[in-house]
Each structure stands twice: as C-alpha cells, then as structure tokens.
Backbone as a chain_set.jsonl record, in Angstrom:
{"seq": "XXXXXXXXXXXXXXXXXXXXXXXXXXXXXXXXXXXXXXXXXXXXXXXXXXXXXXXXXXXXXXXXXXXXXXXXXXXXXXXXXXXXXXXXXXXXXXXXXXXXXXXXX", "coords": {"N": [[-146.232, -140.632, -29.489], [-143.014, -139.148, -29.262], [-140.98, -137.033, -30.938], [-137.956, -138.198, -31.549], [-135.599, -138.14, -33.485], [-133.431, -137.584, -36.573], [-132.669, -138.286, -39.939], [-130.575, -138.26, -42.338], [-130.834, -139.585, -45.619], [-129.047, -141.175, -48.293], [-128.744, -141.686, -51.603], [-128.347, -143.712, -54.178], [-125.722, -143.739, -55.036], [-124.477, -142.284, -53.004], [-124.735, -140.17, -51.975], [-125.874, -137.408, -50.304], [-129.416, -137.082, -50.23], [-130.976, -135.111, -49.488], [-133.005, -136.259, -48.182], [-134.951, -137.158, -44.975], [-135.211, -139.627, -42.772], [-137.538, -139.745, -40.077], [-137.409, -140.368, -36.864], [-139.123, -142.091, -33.758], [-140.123, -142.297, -30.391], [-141.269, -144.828, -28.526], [-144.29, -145.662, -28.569], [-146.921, -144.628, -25.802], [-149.602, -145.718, -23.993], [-152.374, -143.517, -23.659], [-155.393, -141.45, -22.573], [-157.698, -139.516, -22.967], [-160.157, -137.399, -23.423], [-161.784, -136.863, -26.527], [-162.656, -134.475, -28.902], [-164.484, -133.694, -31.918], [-164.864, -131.389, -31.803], [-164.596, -127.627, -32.666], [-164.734, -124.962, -31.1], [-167.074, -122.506, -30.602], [-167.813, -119.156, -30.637], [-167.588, -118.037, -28.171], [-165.333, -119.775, -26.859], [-162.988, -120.311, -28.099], [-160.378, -121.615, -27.776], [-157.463, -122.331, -29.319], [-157.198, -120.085, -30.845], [-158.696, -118.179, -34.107], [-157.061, -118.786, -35.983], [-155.805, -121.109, -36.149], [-155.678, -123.627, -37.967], [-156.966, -127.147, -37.037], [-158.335, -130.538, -36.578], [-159.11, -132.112, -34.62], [-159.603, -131.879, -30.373], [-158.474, -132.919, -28.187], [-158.399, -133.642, -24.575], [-156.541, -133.806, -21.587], [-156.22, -135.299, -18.588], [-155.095, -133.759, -16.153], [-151.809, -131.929, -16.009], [-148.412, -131.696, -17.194], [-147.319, -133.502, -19.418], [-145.769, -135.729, -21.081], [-145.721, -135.153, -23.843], [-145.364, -132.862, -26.513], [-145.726, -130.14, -29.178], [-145.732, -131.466, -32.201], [-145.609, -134.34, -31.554], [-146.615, -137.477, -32.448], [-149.577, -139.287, -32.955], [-152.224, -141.904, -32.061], [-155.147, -142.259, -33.149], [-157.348, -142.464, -34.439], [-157.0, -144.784, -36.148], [-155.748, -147.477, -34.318], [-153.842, -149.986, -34.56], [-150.78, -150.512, -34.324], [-148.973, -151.074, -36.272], [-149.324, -149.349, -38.226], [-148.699, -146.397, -39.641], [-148.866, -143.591, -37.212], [-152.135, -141.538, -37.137], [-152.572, -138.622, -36.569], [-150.842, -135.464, -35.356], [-149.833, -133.532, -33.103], [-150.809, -129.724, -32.733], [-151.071, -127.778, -31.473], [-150.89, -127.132, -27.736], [-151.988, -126.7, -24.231], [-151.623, -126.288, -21.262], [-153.655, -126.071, -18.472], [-154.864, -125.395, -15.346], [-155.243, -127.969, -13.914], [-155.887, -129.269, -15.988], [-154.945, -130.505, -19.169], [-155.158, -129.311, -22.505], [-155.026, -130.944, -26.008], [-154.425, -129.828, -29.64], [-154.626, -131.057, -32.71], [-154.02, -132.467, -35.685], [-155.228, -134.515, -38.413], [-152.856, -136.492, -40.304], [-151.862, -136.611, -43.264], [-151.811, -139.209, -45.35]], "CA": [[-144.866, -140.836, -29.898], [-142.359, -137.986, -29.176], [-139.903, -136.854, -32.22], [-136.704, -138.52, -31.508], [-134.121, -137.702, -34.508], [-133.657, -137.264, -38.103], [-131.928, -139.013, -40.908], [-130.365, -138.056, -43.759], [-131.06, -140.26, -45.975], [-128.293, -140.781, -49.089], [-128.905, -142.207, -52.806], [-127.698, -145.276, -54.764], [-124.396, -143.068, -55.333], [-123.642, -142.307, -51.493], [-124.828, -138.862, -51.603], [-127.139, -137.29, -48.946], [-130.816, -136.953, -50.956], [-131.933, -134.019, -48.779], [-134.326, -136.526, -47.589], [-134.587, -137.41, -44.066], [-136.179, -140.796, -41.829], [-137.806, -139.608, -38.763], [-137.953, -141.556, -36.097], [-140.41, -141.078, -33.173], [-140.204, -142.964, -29.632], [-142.193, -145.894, -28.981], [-146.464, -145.195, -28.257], [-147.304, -144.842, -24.912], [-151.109, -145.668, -23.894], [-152.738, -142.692, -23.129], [-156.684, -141.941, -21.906], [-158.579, -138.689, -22.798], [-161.335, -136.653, -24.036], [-161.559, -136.335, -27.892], [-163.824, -134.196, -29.229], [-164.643, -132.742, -33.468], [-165.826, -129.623, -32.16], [-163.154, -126.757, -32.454], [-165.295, -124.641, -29.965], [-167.307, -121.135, -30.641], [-167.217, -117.556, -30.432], [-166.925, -117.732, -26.692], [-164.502, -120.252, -26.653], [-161.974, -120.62, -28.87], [-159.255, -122.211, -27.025], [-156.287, -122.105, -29.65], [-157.615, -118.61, -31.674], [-159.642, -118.421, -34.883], [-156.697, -118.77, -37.303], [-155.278, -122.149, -35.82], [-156.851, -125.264, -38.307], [-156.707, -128.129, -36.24], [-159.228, -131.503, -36.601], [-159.547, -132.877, -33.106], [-159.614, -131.328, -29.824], [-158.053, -134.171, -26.535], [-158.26, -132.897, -23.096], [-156.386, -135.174, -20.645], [-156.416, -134.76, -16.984], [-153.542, -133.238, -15.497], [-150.646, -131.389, -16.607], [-147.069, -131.995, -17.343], [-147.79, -134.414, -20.091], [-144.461, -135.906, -22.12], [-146.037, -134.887, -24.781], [-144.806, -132.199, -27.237], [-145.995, -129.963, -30.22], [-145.269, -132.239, -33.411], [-145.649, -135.564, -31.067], [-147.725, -138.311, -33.517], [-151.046, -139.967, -32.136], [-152.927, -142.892, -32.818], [-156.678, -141.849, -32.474], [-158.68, -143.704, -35.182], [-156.27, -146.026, -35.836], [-154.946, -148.257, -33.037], [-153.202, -150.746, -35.24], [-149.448, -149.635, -34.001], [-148.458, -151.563, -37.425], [-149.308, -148.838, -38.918], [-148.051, -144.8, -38.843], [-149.714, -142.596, -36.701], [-152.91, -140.862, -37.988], [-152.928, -137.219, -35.611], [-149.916, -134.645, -35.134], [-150.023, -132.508, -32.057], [-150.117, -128.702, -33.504], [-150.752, -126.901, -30.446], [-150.897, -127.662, -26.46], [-152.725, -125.376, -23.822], [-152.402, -126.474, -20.395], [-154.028, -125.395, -17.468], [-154.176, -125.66, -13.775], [-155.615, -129.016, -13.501], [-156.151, -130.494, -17.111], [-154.246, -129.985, -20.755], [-155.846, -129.501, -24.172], [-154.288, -130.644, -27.46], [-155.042, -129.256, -30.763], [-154.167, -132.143, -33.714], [-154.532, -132.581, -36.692], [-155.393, -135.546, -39.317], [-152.287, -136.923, -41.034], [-152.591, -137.033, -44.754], [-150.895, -140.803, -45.81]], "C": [[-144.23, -139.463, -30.079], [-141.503, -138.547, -30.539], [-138.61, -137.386, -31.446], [-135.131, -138.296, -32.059], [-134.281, -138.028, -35.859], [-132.587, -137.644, -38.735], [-131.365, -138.826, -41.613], [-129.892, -139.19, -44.618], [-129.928, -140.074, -47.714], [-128.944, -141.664, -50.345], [-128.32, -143.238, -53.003], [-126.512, -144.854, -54.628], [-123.706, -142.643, -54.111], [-123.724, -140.775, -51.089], [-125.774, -138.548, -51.059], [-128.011, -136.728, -50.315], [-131.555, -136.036, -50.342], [-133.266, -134.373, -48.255], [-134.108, -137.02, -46.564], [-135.703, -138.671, -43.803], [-136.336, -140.354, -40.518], [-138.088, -140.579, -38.346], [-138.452, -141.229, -34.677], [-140.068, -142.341, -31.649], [-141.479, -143.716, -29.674], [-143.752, -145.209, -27.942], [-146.39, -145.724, -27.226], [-149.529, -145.029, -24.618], [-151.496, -144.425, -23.354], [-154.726, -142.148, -23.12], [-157.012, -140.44, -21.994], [-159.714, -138.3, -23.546], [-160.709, -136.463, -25.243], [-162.769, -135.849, -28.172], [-163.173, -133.723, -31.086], [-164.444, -131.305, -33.406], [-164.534, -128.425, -32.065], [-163.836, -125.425, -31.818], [-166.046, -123.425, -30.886], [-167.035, -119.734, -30.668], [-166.797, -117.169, -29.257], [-166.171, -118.525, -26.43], [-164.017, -121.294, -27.332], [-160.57, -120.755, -28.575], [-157.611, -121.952, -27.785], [-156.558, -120.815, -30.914], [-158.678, -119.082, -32.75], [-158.61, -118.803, -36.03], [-155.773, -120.616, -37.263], [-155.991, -122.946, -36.741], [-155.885, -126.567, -37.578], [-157.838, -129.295, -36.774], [-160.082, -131.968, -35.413], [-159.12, -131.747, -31.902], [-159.329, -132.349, -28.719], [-157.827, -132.867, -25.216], [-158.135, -134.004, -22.357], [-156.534, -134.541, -19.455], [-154.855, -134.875, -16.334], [-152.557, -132.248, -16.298], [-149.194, -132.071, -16.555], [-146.556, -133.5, -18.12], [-145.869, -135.202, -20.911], [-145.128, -136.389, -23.807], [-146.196, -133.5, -25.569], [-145.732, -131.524, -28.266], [-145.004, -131.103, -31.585], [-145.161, -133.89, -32.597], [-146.767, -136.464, -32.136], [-148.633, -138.907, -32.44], [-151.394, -141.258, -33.144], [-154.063, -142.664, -31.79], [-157.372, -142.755, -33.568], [-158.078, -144.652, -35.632], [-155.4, -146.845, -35.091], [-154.079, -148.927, -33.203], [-151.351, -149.817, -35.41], [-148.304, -150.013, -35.281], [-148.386, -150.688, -38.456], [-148.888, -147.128, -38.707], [-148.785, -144.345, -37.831], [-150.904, -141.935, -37.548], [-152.716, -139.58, -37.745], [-151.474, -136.963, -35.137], [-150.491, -133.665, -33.941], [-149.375, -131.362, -32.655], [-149.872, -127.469, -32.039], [-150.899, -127.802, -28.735], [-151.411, -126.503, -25.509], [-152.631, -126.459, -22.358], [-152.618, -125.868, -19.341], [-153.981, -125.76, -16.165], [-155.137, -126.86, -13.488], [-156.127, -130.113, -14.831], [-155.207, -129.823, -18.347], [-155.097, -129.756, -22.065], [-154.855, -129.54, -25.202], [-154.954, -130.533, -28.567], [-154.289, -130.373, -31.79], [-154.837, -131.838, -34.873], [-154.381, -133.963, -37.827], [-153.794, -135.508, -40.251], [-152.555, -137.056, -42.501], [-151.271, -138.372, -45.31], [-150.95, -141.055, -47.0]], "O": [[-144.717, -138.66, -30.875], [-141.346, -139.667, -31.025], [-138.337, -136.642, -30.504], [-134.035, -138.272, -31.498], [-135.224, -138.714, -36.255], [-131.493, -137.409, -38.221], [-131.587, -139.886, -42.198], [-128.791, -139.715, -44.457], [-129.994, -138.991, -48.296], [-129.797, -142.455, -49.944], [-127.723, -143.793, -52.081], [-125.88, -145.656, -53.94], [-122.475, -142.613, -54.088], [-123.064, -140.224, -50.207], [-126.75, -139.291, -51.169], [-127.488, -136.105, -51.239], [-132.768, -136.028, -50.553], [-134.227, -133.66, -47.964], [-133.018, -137.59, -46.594], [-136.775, -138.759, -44.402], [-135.393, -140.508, -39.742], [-138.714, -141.515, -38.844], [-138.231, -140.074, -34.313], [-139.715, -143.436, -32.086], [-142.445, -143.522, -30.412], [-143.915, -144.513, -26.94], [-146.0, -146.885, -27.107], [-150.416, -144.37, -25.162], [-150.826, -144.16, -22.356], [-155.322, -142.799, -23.977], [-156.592, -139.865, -20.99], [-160.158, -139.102, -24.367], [-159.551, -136.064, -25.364], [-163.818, -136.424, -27.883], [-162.014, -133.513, -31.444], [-164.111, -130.428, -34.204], [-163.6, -128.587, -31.28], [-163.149, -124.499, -32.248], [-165.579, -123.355, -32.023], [-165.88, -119.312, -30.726], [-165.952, -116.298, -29.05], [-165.895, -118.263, -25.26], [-164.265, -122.499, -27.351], [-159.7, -120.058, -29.095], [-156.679, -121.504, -27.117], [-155.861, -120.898, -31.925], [-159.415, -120.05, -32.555], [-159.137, -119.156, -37.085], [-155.261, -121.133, -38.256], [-157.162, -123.072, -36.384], [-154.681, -126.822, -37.581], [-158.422, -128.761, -37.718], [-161.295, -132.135, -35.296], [-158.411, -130.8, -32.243], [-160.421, -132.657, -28.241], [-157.321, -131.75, -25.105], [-158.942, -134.927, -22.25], [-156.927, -133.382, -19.318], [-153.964, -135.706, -16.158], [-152.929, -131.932, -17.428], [-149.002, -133.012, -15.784], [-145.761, -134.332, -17.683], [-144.955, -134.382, -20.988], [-145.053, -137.377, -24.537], [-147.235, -132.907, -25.28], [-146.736, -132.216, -28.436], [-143.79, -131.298, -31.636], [-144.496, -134.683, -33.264], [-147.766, -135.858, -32.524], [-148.37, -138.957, -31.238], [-151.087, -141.546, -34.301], [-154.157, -142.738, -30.564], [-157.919, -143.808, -33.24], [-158.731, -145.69, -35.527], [-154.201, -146.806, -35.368], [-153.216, -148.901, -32.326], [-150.925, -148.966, -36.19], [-147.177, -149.528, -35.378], [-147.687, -150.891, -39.449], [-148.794, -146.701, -37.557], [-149.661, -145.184, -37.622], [-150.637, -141.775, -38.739], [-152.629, -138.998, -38.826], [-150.833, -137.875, -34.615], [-151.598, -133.134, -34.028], [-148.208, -131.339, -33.047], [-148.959, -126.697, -31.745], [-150.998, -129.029, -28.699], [-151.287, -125.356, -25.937], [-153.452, -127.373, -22.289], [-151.799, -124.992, -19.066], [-153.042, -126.466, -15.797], [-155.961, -126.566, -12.622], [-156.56, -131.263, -14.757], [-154.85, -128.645, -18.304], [-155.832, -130.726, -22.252], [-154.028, -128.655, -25.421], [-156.061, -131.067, -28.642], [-153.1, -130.49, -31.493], [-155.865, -131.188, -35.064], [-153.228, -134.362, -37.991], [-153.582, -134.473, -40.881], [-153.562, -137.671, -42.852], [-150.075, -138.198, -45.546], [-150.4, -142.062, -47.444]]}, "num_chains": 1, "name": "protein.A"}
C-alpha cells in the first residue's frame, strides 16, 4: 500500500488537532523473498547504521512501490493495518531489495 494523502484531522470545537488520517492505496498481492537476516561484514546491502527487521527481494525492477509504502508480511488479514514499512529500497539490474521494518501497533 502506497501513501496516498493526509488529513488534518479537527476537534469537537472545529479546530485542526495537528493530527492527521493517512490514507494508503488499496494492497496489491505481491510474491518475494523474505528473509531475518540483515546480512554480514561482506554484505551489508543498506550500510551498518540502517535498523531495519526484514530483508524482501522481488524479481525485477521498477516496482510501484515506494520508501514509507506499508506491507502485510505476517499478517495477511487486510482487516487489519499493515504490520512492515518500507525504510529503504536498493534496486538492481535484474531484482530489487527492500529494507522494512516491524510496525509497532
């Protein structure tokens, strides 16, 4: 789910609350490699200072998918938010890697 647009959200009184409702396009199915591992000394794909959780590598490039795009990786149940934020993106000449990270709900 790509970021779509932002809310400002107003009070009982009609005044904006400096809080906003994101809202996110609708979840496409999508099909790759997830891994834990956030790689080694010889290869450390998004540096050493990046914290990330998960590691997806899809096949191909030119993904419509964004830094700050939401995921659903351990939970499928589309009833519910997203669990995984895309923090970084890396792709290359025949596959992508995204760097995510765990939602805290």
């Amino acid at each position: 789910m790509n970021f779509a647009d932002a809310e400002m959200l107003k009070d009982s009184n009609g005044n904006y609350s400096g809080e906003e409702k994101l809202s996110y396009s609708r979840a496409k199915k999508v099909r790759g490699y997830i891994t834990a591992a956030k790689g080694d000394a010889e290869n450390v794909e998004f540096g050493t200072d990046l914290q990330y959780d998960k590691t997806i590598i899809l096949e191909g490039v030119g993904w419509d998918i964004t830094e700050n795009s939401m995921l659903y990786i351990d939970d499928l149940n589309l009833s519910h938010d997203p669990d995984y934020k895309v923090i970084r993106i890396a792709e290359h000449l025949n596959h992508t890697t995204l760097a995510v990270v765990r939602v805290v709900k």
